[in-house]
N, C-alpha and C positions, 0 to 999 in steps of 0.2 A: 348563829348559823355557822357551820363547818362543813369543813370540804378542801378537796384543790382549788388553785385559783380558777384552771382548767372548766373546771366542774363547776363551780360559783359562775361563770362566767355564762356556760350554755344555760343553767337553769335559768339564769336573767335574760338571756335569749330565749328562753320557751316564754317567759313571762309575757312581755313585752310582745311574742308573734302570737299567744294566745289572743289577748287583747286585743290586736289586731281581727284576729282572725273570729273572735264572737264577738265584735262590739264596731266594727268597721275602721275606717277612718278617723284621726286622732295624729296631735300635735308631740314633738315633744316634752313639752311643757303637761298635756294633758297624759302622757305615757307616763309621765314622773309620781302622777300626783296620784293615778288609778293604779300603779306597781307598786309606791310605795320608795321606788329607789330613787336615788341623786340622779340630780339632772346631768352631771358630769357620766354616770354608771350610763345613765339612757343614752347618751350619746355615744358612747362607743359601743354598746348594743344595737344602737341604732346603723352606726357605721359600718361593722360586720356584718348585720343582715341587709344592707345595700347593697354588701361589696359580693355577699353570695348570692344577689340576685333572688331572695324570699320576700322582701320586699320592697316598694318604690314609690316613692314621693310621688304626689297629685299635682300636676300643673297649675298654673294657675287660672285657668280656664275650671276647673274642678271647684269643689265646695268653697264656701268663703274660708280663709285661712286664720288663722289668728295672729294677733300683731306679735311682732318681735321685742324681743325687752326694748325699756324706756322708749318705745313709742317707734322700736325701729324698722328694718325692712322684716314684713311678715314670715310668720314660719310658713313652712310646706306641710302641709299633713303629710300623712304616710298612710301606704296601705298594704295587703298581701301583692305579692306582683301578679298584675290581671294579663302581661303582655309576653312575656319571658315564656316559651314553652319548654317544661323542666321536666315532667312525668310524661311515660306511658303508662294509659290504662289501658287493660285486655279484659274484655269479654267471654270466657270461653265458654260459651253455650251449646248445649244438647246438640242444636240445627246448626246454628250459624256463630261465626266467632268476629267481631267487633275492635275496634282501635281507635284510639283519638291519644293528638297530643296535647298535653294540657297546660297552661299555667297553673302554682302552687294555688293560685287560689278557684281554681275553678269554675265550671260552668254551673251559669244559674239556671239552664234546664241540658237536659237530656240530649247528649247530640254524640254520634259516633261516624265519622266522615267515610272509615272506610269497613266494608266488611265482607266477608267470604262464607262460604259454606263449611262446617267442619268437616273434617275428614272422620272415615272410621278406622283412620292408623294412624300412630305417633309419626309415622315418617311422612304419610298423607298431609297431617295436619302443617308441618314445619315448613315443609317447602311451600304451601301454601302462604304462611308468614311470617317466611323470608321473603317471598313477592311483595306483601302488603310493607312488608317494612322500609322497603326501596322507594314505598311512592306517601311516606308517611314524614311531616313536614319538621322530622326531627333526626338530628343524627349522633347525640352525644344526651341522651337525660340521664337527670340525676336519678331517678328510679323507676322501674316496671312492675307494676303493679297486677296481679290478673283474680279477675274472679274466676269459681269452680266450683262447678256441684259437686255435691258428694260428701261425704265424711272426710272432711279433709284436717290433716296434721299441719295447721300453718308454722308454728313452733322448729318445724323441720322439712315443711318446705314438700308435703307429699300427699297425692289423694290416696287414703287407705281403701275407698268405695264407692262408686260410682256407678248404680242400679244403671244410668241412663247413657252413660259411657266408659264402660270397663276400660278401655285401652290407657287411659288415662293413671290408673291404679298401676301399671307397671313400669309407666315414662319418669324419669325425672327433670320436674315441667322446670324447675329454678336452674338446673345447668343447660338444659335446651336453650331456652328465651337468653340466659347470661349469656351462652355462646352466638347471638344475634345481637347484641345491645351489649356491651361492655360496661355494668353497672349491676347495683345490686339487684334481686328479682325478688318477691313477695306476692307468695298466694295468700288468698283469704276468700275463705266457705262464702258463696255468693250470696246466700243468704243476709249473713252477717256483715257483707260489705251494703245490703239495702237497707238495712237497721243502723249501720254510721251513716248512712247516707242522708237518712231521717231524721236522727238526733244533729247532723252537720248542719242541717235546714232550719230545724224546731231545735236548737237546743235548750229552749225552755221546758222540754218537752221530757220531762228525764227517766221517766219510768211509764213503759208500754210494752207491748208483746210486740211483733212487727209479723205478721203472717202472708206468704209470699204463694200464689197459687197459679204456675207455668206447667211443665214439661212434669215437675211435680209438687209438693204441695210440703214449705217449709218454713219453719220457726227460728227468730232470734228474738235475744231478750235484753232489754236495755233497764239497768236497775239502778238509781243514783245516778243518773250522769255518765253510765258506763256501760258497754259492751259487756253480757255475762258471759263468762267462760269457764268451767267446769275443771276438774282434773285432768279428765279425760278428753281428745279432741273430736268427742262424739259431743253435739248440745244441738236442740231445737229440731231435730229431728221428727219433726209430732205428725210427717206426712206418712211415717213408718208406724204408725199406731194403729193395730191390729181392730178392726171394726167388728162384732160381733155380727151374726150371717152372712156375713163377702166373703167369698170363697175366691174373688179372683189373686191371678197368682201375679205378683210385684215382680218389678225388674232385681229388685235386692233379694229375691230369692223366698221373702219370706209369699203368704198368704194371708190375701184381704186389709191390705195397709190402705191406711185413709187415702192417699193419692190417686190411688183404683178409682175411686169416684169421684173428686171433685177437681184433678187436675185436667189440664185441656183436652186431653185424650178419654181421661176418664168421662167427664163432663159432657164430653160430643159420643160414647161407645153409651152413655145414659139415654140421651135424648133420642137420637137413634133409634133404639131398641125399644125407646116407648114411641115413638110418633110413626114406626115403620118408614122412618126416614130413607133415601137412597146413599150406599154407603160407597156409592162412586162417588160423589162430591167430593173434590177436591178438601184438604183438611181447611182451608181457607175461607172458600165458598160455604162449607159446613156450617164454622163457626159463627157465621156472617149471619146465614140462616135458623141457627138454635137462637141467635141473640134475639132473633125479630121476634121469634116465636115466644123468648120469654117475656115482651115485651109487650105482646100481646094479648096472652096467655095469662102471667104473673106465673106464680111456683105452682106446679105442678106435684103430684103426689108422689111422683119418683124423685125427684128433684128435693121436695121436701124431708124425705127419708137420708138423705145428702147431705144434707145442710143441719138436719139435725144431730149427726155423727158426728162432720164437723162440729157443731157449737160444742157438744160434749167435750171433744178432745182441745178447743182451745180452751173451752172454761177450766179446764182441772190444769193445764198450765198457768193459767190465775189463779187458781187456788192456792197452789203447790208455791210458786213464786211470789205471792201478795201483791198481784197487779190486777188494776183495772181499764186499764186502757189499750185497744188493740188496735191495730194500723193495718189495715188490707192492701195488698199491693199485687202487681201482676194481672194476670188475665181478667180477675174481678171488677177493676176497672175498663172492661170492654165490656159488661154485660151492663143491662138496666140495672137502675136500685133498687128495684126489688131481691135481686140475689142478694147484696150483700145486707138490706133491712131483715130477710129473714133470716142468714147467719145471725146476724149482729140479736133477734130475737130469740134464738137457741141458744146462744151462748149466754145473753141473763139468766135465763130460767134456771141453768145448770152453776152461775158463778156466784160462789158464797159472797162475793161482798154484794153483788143484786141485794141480799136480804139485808142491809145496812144503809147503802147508797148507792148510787150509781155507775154502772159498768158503761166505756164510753167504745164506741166501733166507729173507726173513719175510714175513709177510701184514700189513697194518698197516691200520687206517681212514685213510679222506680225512681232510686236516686244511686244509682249503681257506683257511676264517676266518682261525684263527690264522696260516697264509702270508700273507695278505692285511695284518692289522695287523701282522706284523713289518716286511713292504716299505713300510708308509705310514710307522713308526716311523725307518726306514733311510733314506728317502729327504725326508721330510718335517717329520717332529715332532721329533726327535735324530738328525741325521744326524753317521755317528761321526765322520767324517775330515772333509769341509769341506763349507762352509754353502752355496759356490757350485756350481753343473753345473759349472761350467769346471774347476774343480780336482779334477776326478773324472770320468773316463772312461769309470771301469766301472761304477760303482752307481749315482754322482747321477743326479738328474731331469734331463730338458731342460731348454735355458735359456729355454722359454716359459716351461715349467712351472714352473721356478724363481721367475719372474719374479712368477708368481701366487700364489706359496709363503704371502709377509707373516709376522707374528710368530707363529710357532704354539708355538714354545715358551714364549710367558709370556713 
């Protein structure tokens, strides 16, 4: 092994807080022997990551601990710190935009304490949270994190396209938030923060599609154990896949993109039009009322023609990729199982490995947060492979954002 000692030093800090962080709780002595390094090495890794507050020994009220050499006073396990709030994660959503502050190791469900309405201006939006930040239970983290639709350039820190909120494509969202929070900022395509979010959950779990169906209707792709990212900062995009007969016109400009039909708007301007439904209903009430009805009902023949475009368009992302396992997330989880059994029936019929073995479709919750703290973790607090943007292509930060990085791991 070579390197600086610098450098030799955080890699055995990534070691060690991996470990941690997929495998739970664990002693020093158990650290040494599942890393591979000296127990003298574990221990000052150990001591570094205490002293920067990434992780914290378990009480002794906590698991049984394991005894100390020759019989002496036991060790303390260790864990990620569950108590220390260190990140902000930002939500910024189409409707409403979201905040929580977190510990490194995060929450095991879904929770965002405070949130507002988005605005439809960059200046709307800020002053709105700069309020939220005032009553948010953190005043120095080590990083901000935000998700964002759109075609976004996280690499540099900027939405190029945003069909559902233009204003966003001409802010730059990393110097706003930085000048509110003194610390590095990192966006990442919302999408692909609920596919780390999945894999942070399941990471047995290492190759799936993750298909996310809100406001509109988007793809990431998890292959080996990793986050897929393309050349380019356009990937998963499959709600922009042009459906033969849809003539409706998409917010991105183009015509007849899958999201037209089966995202929540599309899905409720569907049902609507076939049950001669009332289109005063609140969007709420609406959806409230389509669920019962498919619940009732099962798939309907409009509905059906829906789901079958869908299955198409995820299957040939399986094709294309060599995956078999797809993860539903979003709005599809508010409707009965019947929706997502006849997705999940479309898309065999259309997926080449169907004709081998079996193609698997699950429902799964948002895991937005935990996406969020693994990419600040990845790119910011222990980044695995190098400390520079320059030496990483595909995951590090830009080299602004680098720039404004400074000492975060202790």
């Amino acid at each position: 092994m070579s390197g600086s000692p610098a450098r030799l030093r955080r890699l055995h800090e990534r070691w060690v807080f991996d470990r941690l962080r997929r495998g739970g709780s664990a002693s020093r002595a158990e650290l040494a022997k599942e890393t591979g390094l000296s127990a003298p090495t574990v221990g000052k890794v150990v001591d570094a990551l205490l002293g920067s507050g990434l992780v914290e020994e378990i009480s002794p009220g906590g698991p049984s601990p394991d005894p100390g050499p020759a019989g002496g006073r036991p060790a303390r396990p260790l864990r990620l710190n569950t108590t220390r709030l260190s990140l902000v994660t930002l939500q910024l959503g189409v409707r409403h935009t979201r905040l929580a502050a977190l510990p490194i190791a995060g929450p095991e469900d879904e929770h965002w304490p405070l949130q507002f309405r988005t605005a439809g201006t960059r200046g709307g939006w800020l002053n709105h949270l700069r309020q939220a930040a005032t009553r948010l239970n953190i005043h120095s983290p080590r990083v901000v994190m935000i998700s964002t639709p759109g075609v976004v350039d996280e690499r540099a820190g900027r939405v190029l396209l945003s069909p559902n909120l233009h204003w966003t494509e001409r802010a730059d969202l990393v110097a706003d938030v930085s000048a509110i929070w003194s610390c590095p900022v990192g966006l990442v395509q919302e999408i692909r923060a609920l596919a780390l979010g999945h894999l942070e959950a399941e990471p047995r779990l290492e190759d799936f599609l993750l298909v996310d169906i809100g406001e509109g209707v988007g793809g990431a792709a998890v292959v080996d154990g990793k986050l897929y990212g393309g050349p380019l900062a356009i990937s998963g995009e499959i709600g922009h896949t042009p459906v033969a007969g849809n003539d409706r016109l998409c917010g991105c400009g183009g015509v007849g993109c899958l999201e037209t039909l089966i995202s929540r708007s599309g899905l409720l301007e569907g049902w609507q039009g076939s049950q001669g439904a009332s289109s005063r209903l609140s969007p709420a009430k609406a959806w409230t009322t389509m669920a019962r009805a498919f619940q009732d009902k099962g798939v309907e023949p409009w509905l059906d023609e829906r789901l079958h475009a869908a299955g198409s368009v995820i299957a040939g992302a399986l094709n294309l990729l060599g995956l078999r396992k797809v993860v539903v997330t979003g709005a599809a989880t508010e409707l009965p199982a019947c929706f997502v059994q006849r997705l999940a029936e479309w898309v065999e019929r259309s997926a080449m490995w169907a004709r081998f073995g079996q193609v698997h479709c699950q429902v799964a919750p948002r895991r937005r947060a935990m996406g969020l703290i693994s990419a600040a973790i990845d790119r910011f607090v222990l980044p695995p492979q190098s400390w520079d943007a320059r030496d990483d292509e595909s995951t590090g930060p830009s080299t602004d954002v680098a720039r404004r990085e400074g000492n975060l791991a202790g």
